[in-house]
C-alpha positions as CSV (number, residue, x, y, z in Angstrom):
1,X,34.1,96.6,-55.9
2,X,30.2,98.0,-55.5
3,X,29.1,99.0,-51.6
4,X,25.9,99.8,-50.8
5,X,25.3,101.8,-47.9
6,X,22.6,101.8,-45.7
7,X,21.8,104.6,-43.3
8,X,18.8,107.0,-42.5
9,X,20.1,110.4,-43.3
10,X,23.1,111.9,-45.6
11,X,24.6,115.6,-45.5
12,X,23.0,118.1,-45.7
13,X,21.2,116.9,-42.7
14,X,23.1,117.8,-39.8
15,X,24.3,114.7,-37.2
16,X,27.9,113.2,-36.4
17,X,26.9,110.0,-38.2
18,X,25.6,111.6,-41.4
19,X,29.3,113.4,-41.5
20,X,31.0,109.9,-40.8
21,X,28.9,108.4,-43.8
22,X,30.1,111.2,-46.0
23,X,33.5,111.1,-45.2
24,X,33.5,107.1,-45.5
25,X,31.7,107.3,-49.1
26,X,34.1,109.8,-50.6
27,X,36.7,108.3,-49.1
28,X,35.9,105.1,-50.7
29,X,35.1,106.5,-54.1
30,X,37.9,108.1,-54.3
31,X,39.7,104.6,-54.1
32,X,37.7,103.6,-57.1
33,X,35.1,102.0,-55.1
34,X,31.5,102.4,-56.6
35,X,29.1,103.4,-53.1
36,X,26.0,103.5,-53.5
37,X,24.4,105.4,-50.3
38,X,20.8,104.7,-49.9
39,X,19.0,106.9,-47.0
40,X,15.6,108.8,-46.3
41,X,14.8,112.1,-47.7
42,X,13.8,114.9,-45.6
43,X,10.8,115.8,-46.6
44,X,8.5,113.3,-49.5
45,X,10.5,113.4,-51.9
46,X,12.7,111.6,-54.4
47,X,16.0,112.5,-55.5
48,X,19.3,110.6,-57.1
49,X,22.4,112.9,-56.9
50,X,25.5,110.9,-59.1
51,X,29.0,112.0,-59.0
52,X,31.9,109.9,-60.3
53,X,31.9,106.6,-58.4
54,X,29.3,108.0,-55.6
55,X,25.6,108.0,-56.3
56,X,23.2,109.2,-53.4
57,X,20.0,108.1,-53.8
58,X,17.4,109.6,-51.3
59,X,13.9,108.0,-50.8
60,X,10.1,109.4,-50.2
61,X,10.0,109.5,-46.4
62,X,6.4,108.7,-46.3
63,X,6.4,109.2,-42.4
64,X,8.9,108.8,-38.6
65,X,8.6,106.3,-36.4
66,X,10.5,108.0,-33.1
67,X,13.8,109.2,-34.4
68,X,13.0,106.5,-37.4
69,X,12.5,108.1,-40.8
70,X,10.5,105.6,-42.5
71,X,11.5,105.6,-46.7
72,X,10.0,101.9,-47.1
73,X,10.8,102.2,-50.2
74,X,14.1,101.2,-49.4
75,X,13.4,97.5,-48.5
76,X,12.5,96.5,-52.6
77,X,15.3,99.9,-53.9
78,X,18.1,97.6,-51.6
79,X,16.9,94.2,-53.2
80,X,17.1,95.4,-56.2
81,X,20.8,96.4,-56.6
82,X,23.7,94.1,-56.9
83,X,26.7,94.8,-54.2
84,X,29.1,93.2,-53.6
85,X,29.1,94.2,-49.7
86,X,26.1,95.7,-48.0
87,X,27.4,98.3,-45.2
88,X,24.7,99.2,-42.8
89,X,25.2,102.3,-40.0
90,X,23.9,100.8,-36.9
91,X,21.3,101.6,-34.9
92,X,18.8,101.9,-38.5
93,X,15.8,99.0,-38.7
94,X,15.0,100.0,-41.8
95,X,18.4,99.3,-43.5
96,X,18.4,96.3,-41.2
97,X,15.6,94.7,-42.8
98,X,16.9,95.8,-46.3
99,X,19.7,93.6,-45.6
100,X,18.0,90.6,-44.0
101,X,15.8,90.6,-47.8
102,X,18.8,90.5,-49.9
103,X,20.4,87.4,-51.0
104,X,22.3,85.7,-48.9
105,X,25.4,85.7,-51.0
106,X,25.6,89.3,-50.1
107,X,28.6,89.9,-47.2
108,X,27.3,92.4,-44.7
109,X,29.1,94.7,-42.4
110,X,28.0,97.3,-39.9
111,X,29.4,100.5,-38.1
112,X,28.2,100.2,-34.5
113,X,27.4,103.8,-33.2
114,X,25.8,102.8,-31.0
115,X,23.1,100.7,-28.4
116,X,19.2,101.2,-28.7
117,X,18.9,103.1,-25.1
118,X,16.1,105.5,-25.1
119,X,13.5,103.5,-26.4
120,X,12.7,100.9,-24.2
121,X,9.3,99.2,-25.7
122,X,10.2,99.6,-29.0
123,X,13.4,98.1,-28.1
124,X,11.8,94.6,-26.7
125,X,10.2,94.5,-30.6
126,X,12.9,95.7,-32.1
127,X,15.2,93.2,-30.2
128,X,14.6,89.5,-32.5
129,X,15.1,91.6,-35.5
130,X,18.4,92.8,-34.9
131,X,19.4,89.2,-33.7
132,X,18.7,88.2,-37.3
133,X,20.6,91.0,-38.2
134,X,23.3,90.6,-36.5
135,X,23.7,86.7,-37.1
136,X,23.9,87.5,-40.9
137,X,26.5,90.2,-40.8
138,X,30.1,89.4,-40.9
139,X,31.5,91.8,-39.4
140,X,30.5,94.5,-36.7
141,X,32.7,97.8,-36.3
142,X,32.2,99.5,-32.8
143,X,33.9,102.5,-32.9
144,X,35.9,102.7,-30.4
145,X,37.3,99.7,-27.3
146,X,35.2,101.0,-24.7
147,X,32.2,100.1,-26.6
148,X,33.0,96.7,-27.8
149,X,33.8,96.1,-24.0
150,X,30.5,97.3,-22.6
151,X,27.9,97.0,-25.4
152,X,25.0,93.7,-24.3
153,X,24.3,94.0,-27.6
154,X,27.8,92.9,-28.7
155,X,28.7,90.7,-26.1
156,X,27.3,87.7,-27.8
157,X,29.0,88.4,-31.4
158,X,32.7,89.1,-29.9
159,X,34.2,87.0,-32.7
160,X,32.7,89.1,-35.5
161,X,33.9,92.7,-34.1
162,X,36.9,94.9,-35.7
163,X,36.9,98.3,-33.9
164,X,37.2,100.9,-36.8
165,X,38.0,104.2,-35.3
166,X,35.9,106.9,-37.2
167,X,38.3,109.5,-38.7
168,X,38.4,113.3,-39.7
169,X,40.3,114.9,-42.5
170,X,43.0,117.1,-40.8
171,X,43.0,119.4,-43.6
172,X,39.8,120.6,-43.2
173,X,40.4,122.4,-39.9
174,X,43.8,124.3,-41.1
175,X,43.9,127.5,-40.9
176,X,43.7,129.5,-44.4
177,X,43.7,133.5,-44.1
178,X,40.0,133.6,-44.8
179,X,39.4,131.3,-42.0
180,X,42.2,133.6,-39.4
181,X,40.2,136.9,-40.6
182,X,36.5,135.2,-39.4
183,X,38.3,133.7,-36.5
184,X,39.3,137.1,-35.6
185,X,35.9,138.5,-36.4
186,X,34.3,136.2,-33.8
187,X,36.2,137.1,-31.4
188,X,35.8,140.4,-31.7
189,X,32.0,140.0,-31.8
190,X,31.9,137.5,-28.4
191,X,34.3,139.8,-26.5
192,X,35.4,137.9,-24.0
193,X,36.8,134.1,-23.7
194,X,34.1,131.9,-25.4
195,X,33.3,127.7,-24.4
196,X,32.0,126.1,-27.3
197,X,29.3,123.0,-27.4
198,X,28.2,121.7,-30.3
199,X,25.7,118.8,-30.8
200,X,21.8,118.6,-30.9
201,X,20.4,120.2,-28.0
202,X,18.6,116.4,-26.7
203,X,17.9,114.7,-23.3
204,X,21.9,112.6,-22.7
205,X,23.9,116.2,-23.8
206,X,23.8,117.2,-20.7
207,X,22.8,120.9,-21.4
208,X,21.0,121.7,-18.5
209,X,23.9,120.8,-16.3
210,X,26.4,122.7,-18.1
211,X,24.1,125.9,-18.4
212,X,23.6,125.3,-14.4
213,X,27.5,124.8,-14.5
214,X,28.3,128.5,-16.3
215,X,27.3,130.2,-12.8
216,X,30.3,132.2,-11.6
217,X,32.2,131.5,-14.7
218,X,33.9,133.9,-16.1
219,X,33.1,133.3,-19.9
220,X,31.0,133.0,-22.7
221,X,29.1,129.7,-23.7
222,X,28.2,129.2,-27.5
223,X,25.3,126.3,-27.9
224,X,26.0,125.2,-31.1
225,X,23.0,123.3,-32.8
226,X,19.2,122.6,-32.5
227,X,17.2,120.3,-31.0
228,X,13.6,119.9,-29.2
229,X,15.2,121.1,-25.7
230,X,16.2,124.3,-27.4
231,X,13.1,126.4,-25.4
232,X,13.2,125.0,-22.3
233,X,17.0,125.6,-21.8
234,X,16.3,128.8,-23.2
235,X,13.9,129.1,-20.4
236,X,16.7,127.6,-18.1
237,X,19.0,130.6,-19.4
238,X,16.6,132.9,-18.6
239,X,15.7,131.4,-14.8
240,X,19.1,132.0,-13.8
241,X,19.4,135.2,-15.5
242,X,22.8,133.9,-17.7
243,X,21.1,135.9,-21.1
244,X,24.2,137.7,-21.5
245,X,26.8,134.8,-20.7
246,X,25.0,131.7,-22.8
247,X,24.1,132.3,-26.3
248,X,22.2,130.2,-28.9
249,X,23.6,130.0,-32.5
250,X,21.5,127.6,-33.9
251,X,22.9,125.3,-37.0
252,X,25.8,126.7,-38.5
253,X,27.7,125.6,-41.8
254,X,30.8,123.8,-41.7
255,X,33.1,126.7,-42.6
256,X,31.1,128.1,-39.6
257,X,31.5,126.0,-37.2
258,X,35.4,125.5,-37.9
259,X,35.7,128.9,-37.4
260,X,34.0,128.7,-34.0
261,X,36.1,125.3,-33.2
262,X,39.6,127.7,-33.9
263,X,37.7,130.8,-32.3
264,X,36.8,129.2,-28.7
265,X,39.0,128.6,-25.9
266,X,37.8,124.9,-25.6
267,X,35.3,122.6,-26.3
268,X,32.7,120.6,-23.9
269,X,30.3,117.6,-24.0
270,X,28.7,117.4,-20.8
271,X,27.1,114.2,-21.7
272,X,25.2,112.1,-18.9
273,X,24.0,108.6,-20.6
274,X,25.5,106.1,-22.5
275,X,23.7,107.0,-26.1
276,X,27.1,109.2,-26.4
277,X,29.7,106.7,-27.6
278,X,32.1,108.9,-29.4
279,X,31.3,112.6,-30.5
280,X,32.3,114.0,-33.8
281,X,32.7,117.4,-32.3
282,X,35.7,116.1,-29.7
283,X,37.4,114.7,-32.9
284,X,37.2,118.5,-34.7
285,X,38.0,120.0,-31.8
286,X,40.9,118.6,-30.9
287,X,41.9,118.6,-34.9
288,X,41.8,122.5,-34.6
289,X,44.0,122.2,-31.5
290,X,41.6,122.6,-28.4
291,X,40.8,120.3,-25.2
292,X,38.0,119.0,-24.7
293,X,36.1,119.0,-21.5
294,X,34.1,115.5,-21.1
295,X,32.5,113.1,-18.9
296,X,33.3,109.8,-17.4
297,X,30.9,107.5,-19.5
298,X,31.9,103.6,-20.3
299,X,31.9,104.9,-23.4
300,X,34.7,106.0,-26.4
301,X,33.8,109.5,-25.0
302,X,36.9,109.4,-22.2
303,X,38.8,106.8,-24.8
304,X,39.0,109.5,-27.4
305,X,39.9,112.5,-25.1
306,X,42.6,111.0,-22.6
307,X,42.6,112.9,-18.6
308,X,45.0,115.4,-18.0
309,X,46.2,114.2,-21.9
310,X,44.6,115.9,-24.6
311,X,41.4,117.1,-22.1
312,X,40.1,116.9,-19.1
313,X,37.2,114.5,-17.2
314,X,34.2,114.9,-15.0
315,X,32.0,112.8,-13.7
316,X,28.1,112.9,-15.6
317,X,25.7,115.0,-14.3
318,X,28.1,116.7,-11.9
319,X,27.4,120.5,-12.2
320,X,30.2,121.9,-9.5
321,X,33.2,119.1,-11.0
322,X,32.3,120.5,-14.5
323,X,32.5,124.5,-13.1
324,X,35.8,123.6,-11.6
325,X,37.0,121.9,-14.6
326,X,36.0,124.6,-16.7
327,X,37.3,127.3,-14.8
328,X,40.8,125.6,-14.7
329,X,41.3,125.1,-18.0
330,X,39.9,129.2,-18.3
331,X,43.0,130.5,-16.3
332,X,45.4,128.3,-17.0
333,X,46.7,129.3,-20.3
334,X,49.8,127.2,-20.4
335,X,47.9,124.2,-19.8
336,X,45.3,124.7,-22.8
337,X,48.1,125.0,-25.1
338,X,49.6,121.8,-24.1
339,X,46.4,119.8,-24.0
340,X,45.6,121.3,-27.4
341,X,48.5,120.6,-28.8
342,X,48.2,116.4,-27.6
343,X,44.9,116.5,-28.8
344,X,45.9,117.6,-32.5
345,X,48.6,115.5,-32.4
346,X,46.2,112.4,-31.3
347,X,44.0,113.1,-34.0
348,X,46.3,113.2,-36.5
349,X,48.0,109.6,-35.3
350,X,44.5,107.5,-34.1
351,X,41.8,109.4,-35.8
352,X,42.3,110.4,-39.5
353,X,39.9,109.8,-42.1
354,X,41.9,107.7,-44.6
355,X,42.8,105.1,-41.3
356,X,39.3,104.5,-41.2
357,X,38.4,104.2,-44.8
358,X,41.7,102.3,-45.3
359,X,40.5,99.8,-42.4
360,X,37.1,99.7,-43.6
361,X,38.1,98.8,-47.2
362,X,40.2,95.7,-46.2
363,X,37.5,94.4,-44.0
364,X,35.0,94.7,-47.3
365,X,37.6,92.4,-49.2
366,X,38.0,90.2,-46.6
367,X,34.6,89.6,-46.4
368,X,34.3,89.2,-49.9
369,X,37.1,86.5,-49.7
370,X,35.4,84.9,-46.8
371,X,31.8,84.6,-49.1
């Protein structure tokens, strides 16, 4: 079997979807599927990387549309192959189109991440396309129940969705003596009991109201990642005089930011709108055996980290429910160990990586059955 996939960026760019993508390709490759990932360079140029059955083919960005990066010369790249299942990572026009130009013949399925929220006008144009789109495709995959249930988009293609549960590799996050020594080395260097965040530093993270949050807490906060809010919540920081409490890191590797995930005492996502269906970050996280402070949102966010389970929940944009959440999990030892511990084990039972290439794979051959 040959997959194309159809998304905007790949590794090394840095973003939760890129990783899934990744993980989904190699997974798949490894199955003796032939994936070809086709996605936008990021800068203008051209580059084909081949290994075994995985090709990556990057394209000429010649420019960005909003958070668009337009390669155009995927549209005629796309027609030109022969697949024998086009998989598109949804929200991404671009591949959208690609798909509505192949032939026909071609069975298409696409991973929901998630609704077009932010931008509204471009939206209303964007809307007719992706009707078109998602009339041809055979199946949708919303990550996670939650979002099946409350997506308008989806409402009106119920029949076509399978939710596919996006996966980590448990291995990755064990602990090997290299990764105890940095582990120890970072803890050394923070001094005192650390809260980890990790996710681009945008609008629906919530950052300002956990930074307001940190007031009278009696930790460290490591902001993990980089984003265009990254000055004025510096700014923020620096209003309420929290210099030596909140600390930027900026984008760190992966063995990096494992290290941090096993280093901290717990993990947070503050997130106030609905663009957050289901972050990466909770998933790693709780595979390195920590909770995971969240909020409330209709989406997979509260699905994947259960109350009182594997976690604890606030409601959005709640700055004095997040401080008391985040100061109960901070002196209550016994309570992070347990909540840890569920959230590994959860991980490891609903959220592995070979469960979702697995599922994804049969829903390729059934679709290929189907025509």
């Amino acid at each position: 079997m040959r997959v194309l996939m159809l998304n905007k960026a790949y590794p090394p760019h840095v973003g939760g979807i890129e990783r899934v993508v990744e993980s989904l390709a190699e997974g798949l490759a490894r199955r003796g599927v032939m994936v070809d990932v086709l996605v936008c360079s990021e800068d203008f140029s051209f580059s084909r990387q081949v290994k075994e059955n995985l090709s990556i083919t990057r394209v000429r960005r010649c420019g960005r549309v909003s958070s668009l990066p337009l390669g155009i010369s995927t549209l005629w790249r796309a027609r030109r192959m022969a697949p024998d299942v086009i998989h598109v990572h949804v929200p991404y026009p671009l591949g959208e189109v690609a798909t509505l130009l192949a032939p026909r013949r071609i069975p298409v399925v696409a991973t929901w991440h998630s609704d077009i929220v932010r931008q509204v006008r471009l939206g209303r144009l964007y809307r007719p396309l992706q009707e078109m789109f998602l009339s041809r495709a055979r199946f949708l995959l919303p990550t996670s129940p939650p979002m099946l249930e409350h997506s308008p988009q989806l409402s009106r293609y119920r029949e076509k969705c399978r939710v596919v549960h996006l996966g980590v590799e448990a291995a990755r996050f064990a602990l090997t003596p290299a990764l105890e020594h940095r582990v120890a080395e970072l803890k050394r260097e923070w001094g005192r009991p650390t809260i980890l965040f990790v996710g681009r530093l945008i609008e629906y993270k919530g950052l300002p109201i956990l930074i307001n949050a940190m007031q009278g807490v009696p930790a460290r906060l490591e902001i993990v990642g980089d984003g265009r809010l990254r000055a004025s919540l510096a700014a923020q920081v620096r209003h309420m005089q929290l210099e030596e409490q909140v600390h930027f890191a900026g984008e760190v590797s992966e063995p990096e930011l494992i290290a941090r995930l096993h280093a901290c005492e717990f993990l947070v996502l503050p997130s106030t709108g609905v663009n957050e269906t289901l972050g990466l970050a909770q998933l790693e996280a709780m595979a390195c055996g920590k909770p995971v402070v969240c909020t409330t949102l209709p989406t997979g966010v509260p699905y994947v980290t259960q109350d009182e389970v594997t976690g604890l929940h606030v409601p959005p944009g709640n700055a004095p429910a997040l401080r008391a959440a985040l100061l109960r999990l901070l002196t209550d030892e016994p309570l992070r160990r347990r909540l840890g511990q569920a959230a590994r084990e959860r991980v490891e039972a609903r959220f592995s990586a070979d469960a979702m290439v697995e599922e994804t794979l049969a829903l390729y051959r059934e679709a290929v059955r189907k025509g």
